[in-house]
N, C-alpha and C positions, 0 to 999 in steps of 0.2 A: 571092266572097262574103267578107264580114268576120269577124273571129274575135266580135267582139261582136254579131251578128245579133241582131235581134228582131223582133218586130212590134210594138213600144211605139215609139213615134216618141222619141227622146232629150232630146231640147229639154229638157222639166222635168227629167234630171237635172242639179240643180245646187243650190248653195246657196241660201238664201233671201234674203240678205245681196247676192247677184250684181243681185236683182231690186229689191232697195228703194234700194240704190246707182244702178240704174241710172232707178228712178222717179225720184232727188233731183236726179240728172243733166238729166232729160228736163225736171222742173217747173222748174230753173236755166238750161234753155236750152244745156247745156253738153254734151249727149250727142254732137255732131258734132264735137267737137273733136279733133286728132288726139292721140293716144299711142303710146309703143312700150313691151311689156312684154316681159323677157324670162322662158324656162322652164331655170331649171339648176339643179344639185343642189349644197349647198352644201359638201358633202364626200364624200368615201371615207369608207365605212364600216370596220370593223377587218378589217384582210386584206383588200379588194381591189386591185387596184392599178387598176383601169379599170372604167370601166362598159361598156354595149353599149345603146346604145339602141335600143327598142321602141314600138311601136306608133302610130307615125304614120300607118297606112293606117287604122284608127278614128279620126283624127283628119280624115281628109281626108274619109271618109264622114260624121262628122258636120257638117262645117263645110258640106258639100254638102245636107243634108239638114234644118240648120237651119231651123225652122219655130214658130211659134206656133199650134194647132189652134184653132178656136172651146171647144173644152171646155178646155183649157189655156185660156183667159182665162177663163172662166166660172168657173170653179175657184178662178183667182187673185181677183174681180170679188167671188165669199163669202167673201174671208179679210178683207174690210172694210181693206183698207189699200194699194190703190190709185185713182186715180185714173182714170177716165175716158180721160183726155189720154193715163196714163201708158199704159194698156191699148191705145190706138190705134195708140202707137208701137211694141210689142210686137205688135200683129196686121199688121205692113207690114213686121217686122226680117227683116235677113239679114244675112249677112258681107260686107261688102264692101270690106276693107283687105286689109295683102301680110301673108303668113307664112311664114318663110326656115327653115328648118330643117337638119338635118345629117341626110343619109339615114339610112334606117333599118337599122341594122346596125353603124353606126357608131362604132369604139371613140371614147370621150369619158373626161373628166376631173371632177373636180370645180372648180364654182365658175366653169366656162366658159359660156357662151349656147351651149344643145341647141337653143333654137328662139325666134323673133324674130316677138312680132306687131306689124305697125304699119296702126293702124285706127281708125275713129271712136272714142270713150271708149268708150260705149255697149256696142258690138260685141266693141272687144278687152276687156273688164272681164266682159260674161258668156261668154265661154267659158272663162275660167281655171278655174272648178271641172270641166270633164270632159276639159281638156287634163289636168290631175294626177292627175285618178281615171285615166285612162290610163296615159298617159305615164311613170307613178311607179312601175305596179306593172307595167306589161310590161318596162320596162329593169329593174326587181329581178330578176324573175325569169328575164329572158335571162342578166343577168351571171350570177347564181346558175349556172346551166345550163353558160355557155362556162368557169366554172371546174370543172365535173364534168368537163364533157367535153376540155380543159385537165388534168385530172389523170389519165384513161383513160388518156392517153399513145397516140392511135391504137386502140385498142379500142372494140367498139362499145357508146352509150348510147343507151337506151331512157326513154321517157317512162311510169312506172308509177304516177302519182301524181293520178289523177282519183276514187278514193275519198277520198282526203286534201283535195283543190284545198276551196277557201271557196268553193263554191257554183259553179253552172251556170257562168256567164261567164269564172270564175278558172279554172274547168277547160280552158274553150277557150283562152283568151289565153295560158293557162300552157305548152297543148302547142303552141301555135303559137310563142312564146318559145323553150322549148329546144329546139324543131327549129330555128328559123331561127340556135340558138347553137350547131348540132351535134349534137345528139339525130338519129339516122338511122332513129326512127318514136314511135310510140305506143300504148299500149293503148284510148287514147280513140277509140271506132271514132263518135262523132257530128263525132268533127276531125280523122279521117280521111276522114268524108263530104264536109265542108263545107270545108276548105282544103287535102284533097289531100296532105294528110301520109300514110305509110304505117303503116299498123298492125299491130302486131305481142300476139302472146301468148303461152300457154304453157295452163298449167292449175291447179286450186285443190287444196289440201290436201284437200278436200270429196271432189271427183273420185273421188282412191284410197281416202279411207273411205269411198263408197258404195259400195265392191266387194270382196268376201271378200279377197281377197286383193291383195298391189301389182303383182307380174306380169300377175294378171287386167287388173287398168286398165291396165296399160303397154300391155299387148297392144290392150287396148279401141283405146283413143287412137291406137297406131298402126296398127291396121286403116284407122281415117278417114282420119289424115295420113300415109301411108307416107313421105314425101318430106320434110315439114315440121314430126316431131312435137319436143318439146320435153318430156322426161319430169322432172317436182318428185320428186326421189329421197330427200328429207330426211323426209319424214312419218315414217319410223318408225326408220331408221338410215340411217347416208348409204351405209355401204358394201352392205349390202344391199340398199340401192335401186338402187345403183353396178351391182351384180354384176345385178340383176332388169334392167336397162337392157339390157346389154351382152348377155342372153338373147334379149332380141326387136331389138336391134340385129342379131343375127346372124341370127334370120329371117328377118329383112327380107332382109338380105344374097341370101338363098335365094332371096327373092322378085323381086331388079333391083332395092330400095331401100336407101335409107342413112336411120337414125336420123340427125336435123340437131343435138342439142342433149340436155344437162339441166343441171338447177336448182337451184342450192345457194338454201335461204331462210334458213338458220338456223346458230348456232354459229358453229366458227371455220372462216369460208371460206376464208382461205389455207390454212391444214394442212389443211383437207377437198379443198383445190382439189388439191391438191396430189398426193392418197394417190389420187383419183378419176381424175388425170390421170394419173400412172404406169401404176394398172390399168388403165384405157383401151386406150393403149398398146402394154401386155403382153400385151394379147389382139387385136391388132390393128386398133382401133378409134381412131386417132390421128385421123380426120376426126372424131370425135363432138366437139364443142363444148361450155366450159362457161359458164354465165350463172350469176351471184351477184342475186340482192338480200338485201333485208332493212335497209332504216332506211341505206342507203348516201349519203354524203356525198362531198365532193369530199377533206376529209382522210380520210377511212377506205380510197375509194380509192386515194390517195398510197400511204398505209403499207402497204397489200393488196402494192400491186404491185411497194416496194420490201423486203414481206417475200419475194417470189418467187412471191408468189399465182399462179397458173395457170387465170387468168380470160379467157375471150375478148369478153366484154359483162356491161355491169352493164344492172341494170331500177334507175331508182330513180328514190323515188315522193315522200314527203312530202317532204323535206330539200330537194326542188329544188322543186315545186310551188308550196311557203311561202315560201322562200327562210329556211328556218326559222333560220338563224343570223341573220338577217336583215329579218325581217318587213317594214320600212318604209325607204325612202332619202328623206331631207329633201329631196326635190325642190319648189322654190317659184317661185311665178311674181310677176315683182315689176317695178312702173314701172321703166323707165331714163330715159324723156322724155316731155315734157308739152307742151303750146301753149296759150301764156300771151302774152296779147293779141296772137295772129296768128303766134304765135313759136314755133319748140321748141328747149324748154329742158330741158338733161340735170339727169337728178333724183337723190337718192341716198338711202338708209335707214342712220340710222348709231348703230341700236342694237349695245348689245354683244351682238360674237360675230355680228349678222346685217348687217352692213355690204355692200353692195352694189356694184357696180362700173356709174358711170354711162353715161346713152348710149346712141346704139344702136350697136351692135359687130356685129364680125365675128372670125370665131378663124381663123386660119393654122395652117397642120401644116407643120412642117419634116422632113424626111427624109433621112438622109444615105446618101451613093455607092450602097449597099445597098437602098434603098428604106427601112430599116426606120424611125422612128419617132424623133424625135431630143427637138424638145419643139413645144408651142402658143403660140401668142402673140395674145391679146388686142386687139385695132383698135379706132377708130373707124370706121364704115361708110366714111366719108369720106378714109380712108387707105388705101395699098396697104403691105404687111410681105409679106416673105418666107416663103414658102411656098404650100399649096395653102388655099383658100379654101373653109371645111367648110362654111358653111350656102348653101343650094341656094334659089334661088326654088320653093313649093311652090304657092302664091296668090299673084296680082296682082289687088289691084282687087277684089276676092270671086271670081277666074275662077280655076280649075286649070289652072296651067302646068307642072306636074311630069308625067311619066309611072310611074305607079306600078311599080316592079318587081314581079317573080313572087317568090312564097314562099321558092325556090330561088335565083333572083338574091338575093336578102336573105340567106339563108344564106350563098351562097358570098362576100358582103362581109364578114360576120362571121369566118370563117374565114383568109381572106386581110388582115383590118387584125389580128385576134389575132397571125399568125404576123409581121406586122411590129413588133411589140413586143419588145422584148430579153427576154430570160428572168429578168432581174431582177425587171421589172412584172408579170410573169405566175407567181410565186410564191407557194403557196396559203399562206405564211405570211410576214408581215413583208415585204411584196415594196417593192424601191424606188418612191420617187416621182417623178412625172412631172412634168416641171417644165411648167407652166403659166404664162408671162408676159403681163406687160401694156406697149406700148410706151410711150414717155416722154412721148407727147401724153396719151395715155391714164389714166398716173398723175398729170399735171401736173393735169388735169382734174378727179382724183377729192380731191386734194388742195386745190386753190382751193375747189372745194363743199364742205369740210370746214372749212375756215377760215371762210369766206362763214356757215356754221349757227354756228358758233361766237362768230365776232363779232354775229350777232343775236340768240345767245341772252345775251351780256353786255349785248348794248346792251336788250334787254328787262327785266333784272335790274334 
């Protein structure tokens, strides 16, 4: 099941502009002609050094799923501005070109081809608006995620960010994103239903104010979970929460159980972690665990852990959810070829600052001795360059030729292309760049197109 399920059939999400584009297409006769448009991000954002891409398996469900309803045309048929013709061509659409992509999980760069449609005009031009509504916000939010869990250093993170996420769908895609970046569960028990992530909790501040006292709830709580309780010892002072913990941890003990855990929310968690984790200790309770939240970042827990913090899992909730330093990655999906009287002809956009790279391409990953990660280099489809060849046939023809991986296969790609990066790229500040080439056909290419606009915009002057 997808992390975007619904029962709304997808098709009308999209721009309006996808659809009157593609009526001027269909009344010019020009909607079968072929194109390639690629999907990449035009930059790194400040401090990341890589992206991770996400959410190509909603891509693959809706490209499969593409349909126009009778009340989807009826609908469009009262907004008084299409056509007849144009609606008939809309009630018979489907996909039927190729779409290459770079699996999902896969570390990427900025300003490289993440994903390659080549398809009628028609076809590849309306689904740019739900490849980016995708595609934009699950790779924010996975990068986001594999830098928390990149800064854990080996500790375990949790997805606690589903009262935060922007709404139902953000909530799902967002925990299905930091699991498959490293998160090892979630609080979101409707995406732990539905895609088989594990879920994980604890308890509310609520909890222990409904009960006279905080030993009374400690106690409560671990009566239910002898095995796997999780006691929040900050509601009223830590170390008395500390010391009320370590009481019924030792009942347990009495009973054949072990308290699993508690909960720093608030203040200063390293020196709390710290003074919690010595008493611990000293009373013989070195297996009791601790878990920090509260507004946790991937730099909070950098400095946590290199101030000595004594943390064994962060929960953290908005900061990654939002990808709040973050909000938006300039992901755009833009012509590279066209077919111009039976021809295709590589295109290019050469506004400033949004310059494109023409063609349809392919990116190479070089690696050296080590496996790890050296740089990318930029093709024509029609060239072979050194290295491994990242975008996969996904679609042939409108048919799926890809095999979707499992949730977990995605995860453990993510993990495994992160640890082949140097530690330079993977620094949560100022991290080096990734060098990103384009071979010499390639740049000869974008250069003649450059001259070629040039010289007819003087000869139009």
């Amino acid at each position: 099941m997808k992390a975007s399920e619904t029962k709304l059939n997808l098709t009308m999400l999209t721009d309006l502009y996808q659809l009157t584009m593609d009526a001027v297409y269909n009344n010019e006769g020009r909607e079968e002609e072929t194109t390639t448009f690629d999907w990449f991000i035009r930059k790194l954002p400040k401090d990341r050094g890589y992206f991770i891409v996400a959410g190509l398996e909603d891509i693959v469900d809706y490209i499969q799923n593409l349909r126009f309803e009778e009340d989807d045309l009826e609908y469009l048929r009262e907004q008084g501005i299409f056509l007849e013709s144009e609606l008939d061509y809309l009630r018979n659409f489907k996909f039927e070109g190729d779409i290459y992509a770079m699996p999902e999980g896969s570390v990427a760069f900025g300003n490289e081809p993440l994903l390659r449609v080549t398809a009628p005009r028609g076809q590849a031009q309306f689904i740019e608006s739900f490849i980016l509504n995708q595609l934009n916000h699950q790779t924010m939010i996975a990068t986001k995620a594999s830098r928390v869990v990149e800064a854990a250093q080996g500790r375990a993170v949790f997805d606690f960010g589903l009262r935060r996420a922007h709404g139902v769908d953000a909530a799902m895609v967002g925990a299905r994103s930091s699991y498959i970046a490293g998160a090892i569960g979630t609080s979101n028990v409707l995406a732990g239903k539905v895609l088989g992530i594990p879920i994980k909790g604890t308890h509310a501040h609520s909890f222990i104010q409904g009960y006279d006292t905080e030993l009374e709830a400690f106690r409560a709580y671990a009566r239910r979970y002898p095995d796997s309780a999780t006691l929040l010892i900050d509601t009223y002072d830590v170390m008395e929460g500390a010391k009320n913990a370590a009481i019924v941890a030792k009942e347990l003990e009495e009973k054949g159980h072990k308290l699993f855990a508690v909960r720093l929310d608030s203040g200063d968690l390293t020196g709390d972690s710290i003074e919690v984790r010595e008493y611990f200790d000293s009373v013989g309770l070195d297996y009791v665990k601790i878990v920090a939240s509260n507004d946790l970042n991937e730099y909070k827990i950098e400095e946590m852990i290199a101030g000595g913090a004594r943390i064994d899992a962060f929960g953290v909730g908005t900061e990654m959810i939002t990808s709040k330093d973050c909000p938006a990655v300039s992901g755009v999906y833009k012509l590279v070829e066209n077919e111009e009287e039976g021809e295709l002809v590589a295109k290019i956009k050469l506004s400033e600052g949004k310059k494109t790279i023409p063609g349809r391409k392919q990116v190479y990953r070089v690696t050296d001795s080590e496996g790890n990660f050296v740089r990318d280099v930029i093709a024509l489809d029609d060239e072979v360059a050194e290295g491994e060849a990242m975008l996969v046939p996904i679609f042939r023809n409108g048919e799926l030729v890809y095999d979707l991986p499992t949730l977990d296969e995605i995860r453990g790609r993510v993990i495994a292309n992160v640890a082949k990066l140097r530690p330079e790229y993977r620094r949560m500040r100022d991290p080096a760049k990734y060098e990103v080439a384009v071979t010499r056909k390639l740049s000869e290419l974008s250069d003649e197109l450059t001259q070629k606009y040039e010289k007819t915009k003087l000869e139009a002057a």
